[in-house]
PDB file with SEQRES, HELIX, SHEET and CRYST1 records, atoms N, CA, C and O in Angstrom:
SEQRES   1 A   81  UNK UNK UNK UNK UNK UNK UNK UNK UNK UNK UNK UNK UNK          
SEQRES   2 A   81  UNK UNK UNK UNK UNK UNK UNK UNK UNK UNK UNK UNK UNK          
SEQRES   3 A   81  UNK UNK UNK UNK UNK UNK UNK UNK UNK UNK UNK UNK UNK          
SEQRES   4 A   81  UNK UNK UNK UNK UNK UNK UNK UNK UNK UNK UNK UNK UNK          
SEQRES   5 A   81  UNK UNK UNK UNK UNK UNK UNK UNK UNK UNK UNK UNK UNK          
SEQRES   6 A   81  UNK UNK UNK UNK UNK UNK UNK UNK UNK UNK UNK UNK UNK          
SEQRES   7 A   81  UNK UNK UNK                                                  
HELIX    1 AA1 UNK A    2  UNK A   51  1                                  50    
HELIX    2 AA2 UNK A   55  UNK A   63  1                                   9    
CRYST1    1.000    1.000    1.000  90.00  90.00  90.00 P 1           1          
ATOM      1  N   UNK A   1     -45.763  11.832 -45.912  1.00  0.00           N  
ATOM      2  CA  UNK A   1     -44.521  12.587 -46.003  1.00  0.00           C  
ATOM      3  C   UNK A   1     -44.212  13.284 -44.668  1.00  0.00           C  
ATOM      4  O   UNK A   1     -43.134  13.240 -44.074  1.00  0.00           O  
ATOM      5  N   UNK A   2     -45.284  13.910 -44.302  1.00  0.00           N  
ATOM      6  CA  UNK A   2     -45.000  14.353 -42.943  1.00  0.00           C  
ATOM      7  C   UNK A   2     -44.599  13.588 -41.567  1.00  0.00           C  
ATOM      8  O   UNK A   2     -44.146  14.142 -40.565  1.00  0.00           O  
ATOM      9  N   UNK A   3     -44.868  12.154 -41.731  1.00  0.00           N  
ATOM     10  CA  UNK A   3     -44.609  11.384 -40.595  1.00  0.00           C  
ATOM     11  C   UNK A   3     -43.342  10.542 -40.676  1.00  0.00           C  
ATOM     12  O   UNK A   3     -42.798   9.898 -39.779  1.00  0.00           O  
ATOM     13  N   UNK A   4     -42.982  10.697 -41.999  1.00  0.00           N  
ATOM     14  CA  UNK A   4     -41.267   9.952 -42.495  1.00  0.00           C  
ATOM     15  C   UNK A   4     -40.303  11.647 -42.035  1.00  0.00           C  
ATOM     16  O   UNK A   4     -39.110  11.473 -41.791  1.00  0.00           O  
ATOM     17  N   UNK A   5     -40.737  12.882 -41.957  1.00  0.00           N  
ATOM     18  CA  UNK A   5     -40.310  13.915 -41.785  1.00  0.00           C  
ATOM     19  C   UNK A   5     -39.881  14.148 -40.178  1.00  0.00           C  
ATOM     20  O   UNK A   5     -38.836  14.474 -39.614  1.00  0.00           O  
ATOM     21  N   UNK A   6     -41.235  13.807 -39.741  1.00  0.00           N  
ATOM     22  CA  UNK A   6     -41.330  13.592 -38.148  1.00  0.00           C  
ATOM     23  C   UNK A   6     -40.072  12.290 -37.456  1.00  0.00           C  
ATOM     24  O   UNK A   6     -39.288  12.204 -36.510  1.00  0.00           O  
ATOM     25  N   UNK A   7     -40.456  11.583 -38.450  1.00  0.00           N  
ATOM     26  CA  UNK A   7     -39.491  10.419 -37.782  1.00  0.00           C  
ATOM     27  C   UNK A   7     -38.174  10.453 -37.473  1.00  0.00           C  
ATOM     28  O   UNK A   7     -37.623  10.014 -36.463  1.00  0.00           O  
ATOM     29  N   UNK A   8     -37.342  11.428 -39.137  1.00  0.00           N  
ATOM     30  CA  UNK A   8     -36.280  11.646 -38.983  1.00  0.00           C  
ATOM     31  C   UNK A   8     -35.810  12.890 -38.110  1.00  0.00           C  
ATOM     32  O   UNK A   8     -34.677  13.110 -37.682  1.00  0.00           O  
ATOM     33  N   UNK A   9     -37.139  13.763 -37.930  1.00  0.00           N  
ATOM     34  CA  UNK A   9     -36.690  14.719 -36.504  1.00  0.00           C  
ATOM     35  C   UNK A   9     -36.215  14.159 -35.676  1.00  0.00           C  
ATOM     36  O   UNK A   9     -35.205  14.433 -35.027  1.00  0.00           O  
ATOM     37  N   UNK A  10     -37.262  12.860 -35.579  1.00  0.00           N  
ATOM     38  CA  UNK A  10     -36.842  12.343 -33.962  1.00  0.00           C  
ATOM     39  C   UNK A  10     -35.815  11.883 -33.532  1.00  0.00           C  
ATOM     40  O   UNK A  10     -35.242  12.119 -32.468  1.00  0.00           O  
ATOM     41  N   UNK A  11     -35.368  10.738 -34.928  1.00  0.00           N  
ATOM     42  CA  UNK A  11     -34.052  10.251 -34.855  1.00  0.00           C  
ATOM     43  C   UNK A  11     -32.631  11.271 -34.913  1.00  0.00           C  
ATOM     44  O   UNK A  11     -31.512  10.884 -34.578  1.00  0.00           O  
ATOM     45  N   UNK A  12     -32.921  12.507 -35.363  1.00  0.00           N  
ATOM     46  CA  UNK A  12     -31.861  13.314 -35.665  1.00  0.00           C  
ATOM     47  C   UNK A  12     -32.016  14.408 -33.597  1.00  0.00           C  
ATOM     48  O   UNK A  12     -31.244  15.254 -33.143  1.00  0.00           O  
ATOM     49  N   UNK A  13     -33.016  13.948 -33.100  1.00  0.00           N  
ATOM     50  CA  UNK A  13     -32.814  14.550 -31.755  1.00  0.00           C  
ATOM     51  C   UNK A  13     -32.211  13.544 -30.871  1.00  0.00           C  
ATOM     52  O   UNK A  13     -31.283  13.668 -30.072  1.00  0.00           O  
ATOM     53  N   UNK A  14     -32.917  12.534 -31.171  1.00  0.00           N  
ATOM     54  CA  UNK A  14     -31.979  10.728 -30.199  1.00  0.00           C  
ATOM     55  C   UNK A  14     -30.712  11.036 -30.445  1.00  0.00           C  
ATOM     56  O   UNK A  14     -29.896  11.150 -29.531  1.00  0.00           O  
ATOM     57  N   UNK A  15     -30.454  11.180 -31.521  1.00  0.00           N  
ATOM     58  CA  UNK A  15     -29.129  10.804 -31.705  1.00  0.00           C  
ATOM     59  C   UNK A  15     -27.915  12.579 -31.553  1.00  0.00           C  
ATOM     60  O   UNK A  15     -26.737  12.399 -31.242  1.00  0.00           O  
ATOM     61  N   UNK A  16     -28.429  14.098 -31.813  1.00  0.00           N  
ATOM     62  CA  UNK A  16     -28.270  14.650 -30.406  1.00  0.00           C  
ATOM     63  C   UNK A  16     -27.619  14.183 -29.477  1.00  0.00           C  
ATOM     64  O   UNK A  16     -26.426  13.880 -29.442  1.00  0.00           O  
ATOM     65  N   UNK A  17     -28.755  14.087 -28.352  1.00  0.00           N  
ATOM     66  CA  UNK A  17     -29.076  13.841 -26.638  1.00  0.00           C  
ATOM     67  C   UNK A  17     -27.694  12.837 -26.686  1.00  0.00           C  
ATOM     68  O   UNK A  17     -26.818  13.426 -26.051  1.00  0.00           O  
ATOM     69  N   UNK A  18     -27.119  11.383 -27.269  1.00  0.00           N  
ATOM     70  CA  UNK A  18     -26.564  10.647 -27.359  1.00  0.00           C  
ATOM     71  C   UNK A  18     -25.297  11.381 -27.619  1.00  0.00           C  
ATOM     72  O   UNK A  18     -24.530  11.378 -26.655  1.00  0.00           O  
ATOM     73  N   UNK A  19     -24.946  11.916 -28.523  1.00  0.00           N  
ATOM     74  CA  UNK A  19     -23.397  12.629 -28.390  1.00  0.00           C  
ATOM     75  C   UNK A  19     -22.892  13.804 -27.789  1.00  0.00           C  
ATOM     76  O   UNK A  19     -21.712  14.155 -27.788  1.00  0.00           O  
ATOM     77  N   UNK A  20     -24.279  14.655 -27.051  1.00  0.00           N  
ATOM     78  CA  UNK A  20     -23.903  15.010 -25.983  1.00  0.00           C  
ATOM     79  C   UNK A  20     -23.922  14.261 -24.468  1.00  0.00           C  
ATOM     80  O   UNK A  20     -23.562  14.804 -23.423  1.00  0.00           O  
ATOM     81  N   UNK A  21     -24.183  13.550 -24.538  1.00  0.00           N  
ATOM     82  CA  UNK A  21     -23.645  12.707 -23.082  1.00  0.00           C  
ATOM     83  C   UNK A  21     -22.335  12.115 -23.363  1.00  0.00           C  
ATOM     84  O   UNK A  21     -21.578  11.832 -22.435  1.00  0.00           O  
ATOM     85  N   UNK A  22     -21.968  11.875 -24.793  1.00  0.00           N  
ATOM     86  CA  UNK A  22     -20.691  11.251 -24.764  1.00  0.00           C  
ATOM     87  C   UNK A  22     -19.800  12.333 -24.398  1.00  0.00           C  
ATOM     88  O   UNK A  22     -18.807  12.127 -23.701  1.00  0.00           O  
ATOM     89  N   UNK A  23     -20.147  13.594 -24.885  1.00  0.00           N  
ATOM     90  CA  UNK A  23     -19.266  14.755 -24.829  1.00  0.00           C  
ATOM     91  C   UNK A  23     -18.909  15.434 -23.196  1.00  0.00           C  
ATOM     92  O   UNK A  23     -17.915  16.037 -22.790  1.00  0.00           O  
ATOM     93  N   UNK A  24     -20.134  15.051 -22.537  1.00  0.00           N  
ATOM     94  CA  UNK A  24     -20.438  15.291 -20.888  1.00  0.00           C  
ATOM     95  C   UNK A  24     -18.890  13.967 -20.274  1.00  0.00           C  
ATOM     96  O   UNK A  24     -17.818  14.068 -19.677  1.00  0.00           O  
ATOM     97  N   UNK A  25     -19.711  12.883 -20.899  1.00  0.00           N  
ATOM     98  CA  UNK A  25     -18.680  11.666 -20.106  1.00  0.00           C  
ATOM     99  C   UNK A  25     -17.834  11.570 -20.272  1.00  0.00           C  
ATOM    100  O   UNK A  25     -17.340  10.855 -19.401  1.00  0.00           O  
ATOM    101  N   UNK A  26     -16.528  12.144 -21.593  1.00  0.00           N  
ATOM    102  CA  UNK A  26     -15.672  12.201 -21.916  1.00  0.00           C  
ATOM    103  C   UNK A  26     -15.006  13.683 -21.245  1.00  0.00           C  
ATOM    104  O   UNK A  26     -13.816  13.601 -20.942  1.00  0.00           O  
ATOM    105  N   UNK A  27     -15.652  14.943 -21.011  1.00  0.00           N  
ATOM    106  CA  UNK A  27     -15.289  15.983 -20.396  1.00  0.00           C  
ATOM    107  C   UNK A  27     -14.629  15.620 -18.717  1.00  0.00           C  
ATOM    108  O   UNK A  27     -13.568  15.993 -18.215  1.00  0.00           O  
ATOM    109  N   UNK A  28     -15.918  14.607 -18.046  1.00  0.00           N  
ATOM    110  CA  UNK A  28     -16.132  14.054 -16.873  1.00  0.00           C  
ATOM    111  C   UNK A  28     -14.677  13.805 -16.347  1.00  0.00           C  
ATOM    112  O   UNK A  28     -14.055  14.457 -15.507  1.00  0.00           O  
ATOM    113  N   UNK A  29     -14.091  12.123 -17.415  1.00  0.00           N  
ATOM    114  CA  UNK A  29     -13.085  11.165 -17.318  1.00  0.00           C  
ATOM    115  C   UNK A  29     -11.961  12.189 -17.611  1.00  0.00           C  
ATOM    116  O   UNK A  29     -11.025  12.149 -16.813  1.00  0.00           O  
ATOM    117  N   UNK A  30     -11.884  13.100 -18.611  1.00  0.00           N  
ATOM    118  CA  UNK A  30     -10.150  14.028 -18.482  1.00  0.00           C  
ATOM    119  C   UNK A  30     -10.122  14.786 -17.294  1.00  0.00           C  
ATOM    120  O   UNK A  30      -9.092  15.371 -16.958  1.00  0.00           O  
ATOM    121  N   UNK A  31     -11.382  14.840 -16.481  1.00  0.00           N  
ATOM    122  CA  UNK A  31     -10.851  15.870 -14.986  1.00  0.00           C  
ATOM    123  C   UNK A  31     -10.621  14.820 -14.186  1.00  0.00           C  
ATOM    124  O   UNK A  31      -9.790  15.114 -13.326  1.00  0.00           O  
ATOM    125  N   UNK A  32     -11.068  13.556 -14.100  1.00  0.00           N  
ATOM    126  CA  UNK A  32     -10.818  12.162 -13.506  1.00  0.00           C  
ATOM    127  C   UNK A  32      -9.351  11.792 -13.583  1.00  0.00           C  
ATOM    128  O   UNK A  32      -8.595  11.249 -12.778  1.00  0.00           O  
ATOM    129  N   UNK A  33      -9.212  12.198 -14.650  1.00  0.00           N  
ATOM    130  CA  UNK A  33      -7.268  11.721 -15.022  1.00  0.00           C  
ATOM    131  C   UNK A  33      -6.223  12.960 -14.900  1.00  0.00           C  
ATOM    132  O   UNK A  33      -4.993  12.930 -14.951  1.00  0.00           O  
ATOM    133  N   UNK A  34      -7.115  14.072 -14.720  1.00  0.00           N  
ATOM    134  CA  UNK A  34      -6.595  14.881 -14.361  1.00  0.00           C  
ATOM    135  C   UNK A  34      -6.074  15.336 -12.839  1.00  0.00           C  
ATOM    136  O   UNK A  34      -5.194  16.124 -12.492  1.00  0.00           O  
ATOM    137  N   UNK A  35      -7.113  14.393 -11.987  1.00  0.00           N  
ATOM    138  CA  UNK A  35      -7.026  14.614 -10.739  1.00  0.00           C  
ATOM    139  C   UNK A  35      -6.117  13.170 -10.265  1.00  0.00           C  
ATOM    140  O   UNK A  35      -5.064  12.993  -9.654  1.00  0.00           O  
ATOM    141  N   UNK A  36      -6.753  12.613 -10.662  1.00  0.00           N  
ATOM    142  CA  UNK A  36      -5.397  10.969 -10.386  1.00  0.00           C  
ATOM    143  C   UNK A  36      -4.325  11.468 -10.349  1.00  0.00           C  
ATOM    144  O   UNK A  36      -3.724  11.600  -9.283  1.00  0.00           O  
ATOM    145  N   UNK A  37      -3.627  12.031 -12.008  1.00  0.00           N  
ATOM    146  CA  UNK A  37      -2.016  12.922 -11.692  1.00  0.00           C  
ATOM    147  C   UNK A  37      -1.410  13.610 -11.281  1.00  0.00           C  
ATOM    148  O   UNK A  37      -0.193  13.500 -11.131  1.00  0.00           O  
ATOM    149  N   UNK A  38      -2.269  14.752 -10.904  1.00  0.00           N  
ATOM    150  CA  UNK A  38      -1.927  15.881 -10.035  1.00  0.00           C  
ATOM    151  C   UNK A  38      -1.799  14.442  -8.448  1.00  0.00           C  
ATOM    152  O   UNK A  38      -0.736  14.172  -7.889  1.00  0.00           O  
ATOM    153  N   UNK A  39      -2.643  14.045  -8.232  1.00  0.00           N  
ATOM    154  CA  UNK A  39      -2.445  12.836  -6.942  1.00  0.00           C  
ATOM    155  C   UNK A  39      -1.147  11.855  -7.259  1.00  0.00           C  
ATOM    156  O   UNK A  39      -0.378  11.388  -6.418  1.00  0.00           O  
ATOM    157  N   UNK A  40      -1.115  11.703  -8.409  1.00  0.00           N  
ATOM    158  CA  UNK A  40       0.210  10.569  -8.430  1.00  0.00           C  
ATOM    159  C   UNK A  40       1.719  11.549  -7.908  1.00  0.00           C  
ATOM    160  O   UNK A  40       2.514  11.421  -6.977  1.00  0.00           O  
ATOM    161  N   UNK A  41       1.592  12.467  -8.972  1.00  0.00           N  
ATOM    162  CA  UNK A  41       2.664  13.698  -8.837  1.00  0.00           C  
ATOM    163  C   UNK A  41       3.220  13.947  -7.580  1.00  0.00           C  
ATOM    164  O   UNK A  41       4.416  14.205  -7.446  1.00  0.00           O  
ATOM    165  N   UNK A  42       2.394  13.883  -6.605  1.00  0.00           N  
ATOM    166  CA  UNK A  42       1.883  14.896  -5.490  1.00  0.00           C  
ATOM    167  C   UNK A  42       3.299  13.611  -4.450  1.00  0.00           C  
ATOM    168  O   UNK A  42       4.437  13.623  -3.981  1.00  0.00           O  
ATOM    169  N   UNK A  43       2.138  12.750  -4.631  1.00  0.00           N  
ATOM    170  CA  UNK A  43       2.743  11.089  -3.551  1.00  0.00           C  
ATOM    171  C   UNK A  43       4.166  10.720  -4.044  1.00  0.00           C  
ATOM    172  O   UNK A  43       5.072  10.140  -3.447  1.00  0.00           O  
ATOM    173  N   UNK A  44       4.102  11.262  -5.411  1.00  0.00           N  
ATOM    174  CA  UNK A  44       6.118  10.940  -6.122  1.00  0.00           C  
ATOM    175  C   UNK A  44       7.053  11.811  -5.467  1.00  0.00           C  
ATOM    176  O   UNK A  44       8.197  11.513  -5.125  1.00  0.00           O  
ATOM    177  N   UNK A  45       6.341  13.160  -5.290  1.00  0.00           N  
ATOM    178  CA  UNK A  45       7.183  14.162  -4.985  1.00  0.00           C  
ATOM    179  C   UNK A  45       7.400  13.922  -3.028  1.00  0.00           C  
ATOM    180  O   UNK A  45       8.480  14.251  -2.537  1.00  0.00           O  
ATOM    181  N   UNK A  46       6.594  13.509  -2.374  1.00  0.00           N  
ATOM    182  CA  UNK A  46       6.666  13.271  -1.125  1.00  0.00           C  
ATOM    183  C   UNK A  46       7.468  12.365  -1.011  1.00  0.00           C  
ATOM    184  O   UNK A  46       8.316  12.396  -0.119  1.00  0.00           O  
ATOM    185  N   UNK A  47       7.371  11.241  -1.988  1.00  0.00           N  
ATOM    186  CA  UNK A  47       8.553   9.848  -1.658  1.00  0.00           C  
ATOM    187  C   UNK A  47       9.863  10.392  -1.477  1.00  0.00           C  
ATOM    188  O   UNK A  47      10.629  10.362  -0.513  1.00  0.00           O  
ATOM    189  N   UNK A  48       9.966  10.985  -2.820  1.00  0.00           N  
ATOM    190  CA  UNK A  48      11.825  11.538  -2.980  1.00  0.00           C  
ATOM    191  C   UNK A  48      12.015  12.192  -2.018  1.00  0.00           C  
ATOM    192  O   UNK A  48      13.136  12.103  -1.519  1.00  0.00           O  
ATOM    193  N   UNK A  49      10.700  13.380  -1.181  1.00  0.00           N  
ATOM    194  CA  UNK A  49      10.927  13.774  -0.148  1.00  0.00           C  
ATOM    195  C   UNK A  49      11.637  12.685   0.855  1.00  0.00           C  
ATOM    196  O   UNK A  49      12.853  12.595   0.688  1.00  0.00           O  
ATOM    197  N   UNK A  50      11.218  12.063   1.606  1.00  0.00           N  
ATOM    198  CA  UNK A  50      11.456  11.047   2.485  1.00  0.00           C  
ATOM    199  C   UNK A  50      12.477  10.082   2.187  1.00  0.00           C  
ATOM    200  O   UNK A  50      13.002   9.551   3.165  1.00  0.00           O  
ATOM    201  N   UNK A  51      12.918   9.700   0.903  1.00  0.00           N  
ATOM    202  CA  UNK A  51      13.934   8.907   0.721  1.00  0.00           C  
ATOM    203  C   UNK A  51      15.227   9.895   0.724  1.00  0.00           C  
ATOM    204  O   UNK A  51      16.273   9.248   0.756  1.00  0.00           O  
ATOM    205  N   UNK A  52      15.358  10.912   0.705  1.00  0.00           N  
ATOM    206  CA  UNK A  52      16.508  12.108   0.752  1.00  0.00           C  
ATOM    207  C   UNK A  52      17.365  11.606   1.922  1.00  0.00           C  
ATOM    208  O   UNK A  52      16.711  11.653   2.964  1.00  0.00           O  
ATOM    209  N   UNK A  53      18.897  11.035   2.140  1.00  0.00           N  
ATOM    210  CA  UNK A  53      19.379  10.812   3.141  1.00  0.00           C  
ATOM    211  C   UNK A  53      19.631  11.661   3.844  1.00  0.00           C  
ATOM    212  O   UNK A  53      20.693  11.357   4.386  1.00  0.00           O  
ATOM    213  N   UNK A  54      19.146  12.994   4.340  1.00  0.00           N  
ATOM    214  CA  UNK A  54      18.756  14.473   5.208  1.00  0.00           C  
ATOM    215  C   UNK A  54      17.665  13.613   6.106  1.00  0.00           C  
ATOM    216  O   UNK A  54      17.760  13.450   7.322  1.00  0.00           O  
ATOM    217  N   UNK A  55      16.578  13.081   5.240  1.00  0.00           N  
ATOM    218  CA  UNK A  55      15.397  12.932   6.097  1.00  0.00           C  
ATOM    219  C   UNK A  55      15.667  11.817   7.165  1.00  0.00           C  
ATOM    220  O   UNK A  55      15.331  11.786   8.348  1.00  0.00           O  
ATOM    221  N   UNK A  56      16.196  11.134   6.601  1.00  0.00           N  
ATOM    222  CA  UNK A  56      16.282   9.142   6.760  1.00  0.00           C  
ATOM    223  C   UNK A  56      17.398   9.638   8.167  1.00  0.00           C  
ATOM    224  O   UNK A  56      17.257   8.949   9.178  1.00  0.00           O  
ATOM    225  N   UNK A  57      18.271  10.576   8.222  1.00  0.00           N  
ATOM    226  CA  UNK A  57      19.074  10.687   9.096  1.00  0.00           C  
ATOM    227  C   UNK A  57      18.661  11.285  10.309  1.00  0.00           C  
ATOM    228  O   UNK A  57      19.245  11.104  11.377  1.00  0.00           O  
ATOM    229  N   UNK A  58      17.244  12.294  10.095  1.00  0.00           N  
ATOM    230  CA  UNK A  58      16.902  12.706  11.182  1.00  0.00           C  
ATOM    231  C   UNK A  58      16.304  12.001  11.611  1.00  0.00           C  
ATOM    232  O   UNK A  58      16.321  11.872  12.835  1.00  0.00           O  
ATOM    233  N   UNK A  59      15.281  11.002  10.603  1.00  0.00           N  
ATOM    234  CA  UNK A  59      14.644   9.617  11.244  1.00  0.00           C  
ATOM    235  C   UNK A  59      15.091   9.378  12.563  1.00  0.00           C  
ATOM    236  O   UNK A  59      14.708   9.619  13.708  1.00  0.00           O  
ATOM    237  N   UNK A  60      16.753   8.394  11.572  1.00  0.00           N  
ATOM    238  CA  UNK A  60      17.010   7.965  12.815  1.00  0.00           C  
ATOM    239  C   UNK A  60      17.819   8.290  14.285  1.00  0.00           C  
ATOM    240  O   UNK A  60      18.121   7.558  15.228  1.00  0.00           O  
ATOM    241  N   UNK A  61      18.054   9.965  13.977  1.00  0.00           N  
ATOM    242  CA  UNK A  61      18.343  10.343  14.863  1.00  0.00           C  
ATOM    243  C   UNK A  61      17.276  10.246  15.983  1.00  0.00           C  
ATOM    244  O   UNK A  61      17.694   9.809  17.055  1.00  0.00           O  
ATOM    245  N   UNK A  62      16.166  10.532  15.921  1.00  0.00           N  
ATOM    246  CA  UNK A  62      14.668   9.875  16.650  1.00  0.00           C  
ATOM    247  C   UNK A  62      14.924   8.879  17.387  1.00  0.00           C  
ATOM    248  O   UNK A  62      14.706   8.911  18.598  1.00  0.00           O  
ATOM    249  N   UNK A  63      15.374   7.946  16.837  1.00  0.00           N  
ATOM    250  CA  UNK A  63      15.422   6.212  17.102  1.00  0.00           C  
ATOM    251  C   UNK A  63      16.884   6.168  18.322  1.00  0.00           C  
ATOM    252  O   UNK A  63      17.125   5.430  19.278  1.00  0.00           O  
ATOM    253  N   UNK A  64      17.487   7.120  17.823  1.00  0.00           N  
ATOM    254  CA  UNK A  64      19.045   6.411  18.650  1.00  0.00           C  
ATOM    255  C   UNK A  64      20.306   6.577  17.408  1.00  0.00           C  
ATOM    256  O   UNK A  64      21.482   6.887  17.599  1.00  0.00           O  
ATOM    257  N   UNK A  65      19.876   6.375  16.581  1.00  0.00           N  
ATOM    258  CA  UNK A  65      21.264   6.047  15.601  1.00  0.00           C  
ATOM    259  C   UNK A  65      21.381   7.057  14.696  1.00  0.00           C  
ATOM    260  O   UNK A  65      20.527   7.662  14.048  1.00  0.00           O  
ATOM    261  N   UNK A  66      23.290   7.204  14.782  1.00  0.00           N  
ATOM    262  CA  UNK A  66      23.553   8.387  14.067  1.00  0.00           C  
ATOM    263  C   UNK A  66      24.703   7.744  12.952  1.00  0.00           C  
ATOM    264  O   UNK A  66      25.371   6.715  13.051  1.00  0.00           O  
ATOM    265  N   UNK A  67      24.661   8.778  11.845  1.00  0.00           N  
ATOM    266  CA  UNK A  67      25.429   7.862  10.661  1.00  0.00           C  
ATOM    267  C   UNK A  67      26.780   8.060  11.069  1.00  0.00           C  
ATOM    268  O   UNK A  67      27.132   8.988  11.798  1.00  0.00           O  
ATOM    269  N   UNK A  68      27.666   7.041  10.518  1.00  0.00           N  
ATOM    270  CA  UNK A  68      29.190   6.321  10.728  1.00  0.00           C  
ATOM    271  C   UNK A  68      29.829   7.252  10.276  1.00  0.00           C  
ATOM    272  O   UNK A  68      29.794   7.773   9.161  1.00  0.00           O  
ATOM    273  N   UNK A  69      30.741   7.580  11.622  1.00  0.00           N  
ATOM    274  CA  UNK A  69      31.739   8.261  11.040  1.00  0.00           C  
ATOM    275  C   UNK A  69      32.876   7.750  10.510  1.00  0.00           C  
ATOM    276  O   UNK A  69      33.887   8.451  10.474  1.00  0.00           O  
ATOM    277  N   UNK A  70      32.873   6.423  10.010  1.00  0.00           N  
ATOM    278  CA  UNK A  70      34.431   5.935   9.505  1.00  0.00           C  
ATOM    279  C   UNK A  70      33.828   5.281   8.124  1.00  0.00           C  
ATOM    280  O   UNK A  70      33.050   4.327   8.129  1.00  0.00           O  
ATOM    281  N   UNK A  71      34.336   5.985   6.860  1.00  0.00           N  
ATOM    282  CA  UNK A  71      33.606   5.957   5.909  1.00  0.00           C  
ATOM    283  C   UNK A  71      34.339   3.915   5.618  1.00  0.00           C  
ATOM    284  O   UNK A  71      35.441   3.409   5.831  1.00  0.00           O  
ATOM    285  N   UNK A  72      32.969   3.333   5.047  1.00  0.00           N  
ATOM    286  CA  UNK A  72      32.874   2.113   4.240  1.00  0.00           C  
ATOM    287  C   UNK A  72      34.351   1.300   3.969  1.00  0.00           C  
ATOM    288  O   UNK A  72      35.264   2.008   3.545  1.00  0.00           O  
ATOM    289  N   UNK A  73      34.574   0.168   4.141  1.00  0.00           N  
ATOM    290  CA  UNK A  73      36.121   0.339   3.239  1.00  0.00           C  
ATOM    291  C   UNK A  73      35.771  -1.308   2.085  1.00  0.00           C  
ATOM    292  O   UNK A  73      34.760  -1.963   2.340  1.00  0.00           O  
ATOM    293  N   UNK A  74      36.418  -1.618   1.285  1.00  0.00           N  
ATOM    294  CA  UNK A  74      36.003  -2.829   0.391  1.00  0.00           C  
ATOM    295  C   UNK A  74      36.497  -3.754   0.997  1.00  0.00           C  
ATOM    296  O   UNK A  74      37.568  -3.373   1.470  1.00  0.00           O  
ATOM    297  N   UNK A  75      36.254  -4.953   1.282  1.00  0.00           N  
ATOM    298  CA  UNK A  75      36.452  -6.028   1.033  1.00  0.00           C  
ATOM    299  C   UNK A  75      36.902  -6.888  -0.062  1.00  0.00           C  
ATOM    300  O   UNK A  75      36.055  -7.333  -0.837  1.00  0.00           O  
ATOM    301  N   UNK A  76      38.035  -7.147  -0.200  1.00  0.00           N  
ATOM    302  CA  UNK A  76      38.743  -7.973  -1.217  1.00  0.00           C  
ATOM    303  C   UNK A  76      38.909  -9.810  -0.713  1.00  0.00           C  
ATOM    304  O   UNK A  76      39.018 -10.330   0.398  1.00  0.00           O  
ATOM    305  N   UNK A  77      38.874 -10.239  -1.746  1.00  0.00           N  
ATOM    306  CA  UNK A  77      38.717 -11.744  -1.320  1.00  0.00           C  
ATOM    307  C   UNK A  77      40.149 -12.381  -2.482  1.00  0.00           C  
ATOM    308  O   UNK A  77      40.189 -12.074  -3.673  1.00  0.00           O  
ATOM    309  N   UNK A  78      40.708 -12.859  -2.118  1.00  0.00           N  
ATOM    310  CA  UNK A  78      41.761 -13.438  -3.266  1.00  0.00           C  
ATOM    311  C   UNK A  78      41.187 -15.137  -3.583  1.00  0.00           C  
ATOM    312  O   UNK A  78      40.740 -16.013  -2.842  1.00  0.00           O  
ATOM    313  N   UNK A  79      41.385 -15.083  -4.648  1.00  0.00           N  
ATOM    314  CA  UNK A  79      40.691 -16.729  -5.159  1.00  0.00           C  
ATOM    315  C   UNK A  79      42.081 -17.842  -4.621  1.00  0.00           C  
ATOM    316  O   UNK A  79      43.238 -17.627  -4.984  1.00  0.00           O  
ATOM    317  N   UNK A  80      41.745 -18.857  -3.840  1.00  0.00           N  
ATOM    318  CA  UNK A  80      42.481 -19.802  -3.245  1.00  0.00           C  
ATOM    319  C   UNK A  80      43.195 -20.746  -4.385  1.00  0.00           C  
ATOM    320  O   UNK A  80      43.800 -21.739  -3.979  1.00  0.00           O  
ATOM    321  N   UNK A  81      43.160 -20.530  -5.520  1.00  0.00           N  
ATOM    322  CA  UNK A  81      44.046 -21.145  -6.570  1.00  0.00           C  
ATOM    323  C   UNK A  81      45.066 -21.235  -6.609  1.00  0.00           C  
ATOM    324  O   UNK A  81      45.601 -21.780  -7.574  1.00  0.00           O  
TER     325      UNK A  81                                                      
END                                                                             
């Protein structure tokens, strides 16, 4: 009786040790995904930075080129029918 007693100590400590490591590795992976997004966030918010036509203009003021002052006009095409 005492060694079927013992046994299930043991198994009731294995198995313990086992769902606290799941509890460790699962704690681990939400600061893992926690830190990825704060990083995704971070690189989204810099894009929109840089795609802002403010930025893109001082770009290319850098380069030589400054934006048009004679705004766009359409192009119309009439069908030859």
């Amino acid at each position: 009786m005492i060694l079927f007693i013992s046994g299930l100590a043991i198994v009731m400590i294995a198995s313990s040790h086992s769902a606290d490591k799941k509890v460790y590795e699962i704690a681990r992976l939400k600061n893992e995904v926690n830190e990825m997004r704060s990083a995704f966030i971070d690189g989204r918010s810099k894009l929109m930075r840089l795609k802002m036509e403010s930025a893109v203009v001082v770009k290319m003021k850098e380069k030589g080129l400054l934006p048009s002052v004679i705004p766009p006009k359409k192009i119309k095409i009439k069908s030859q029918k």
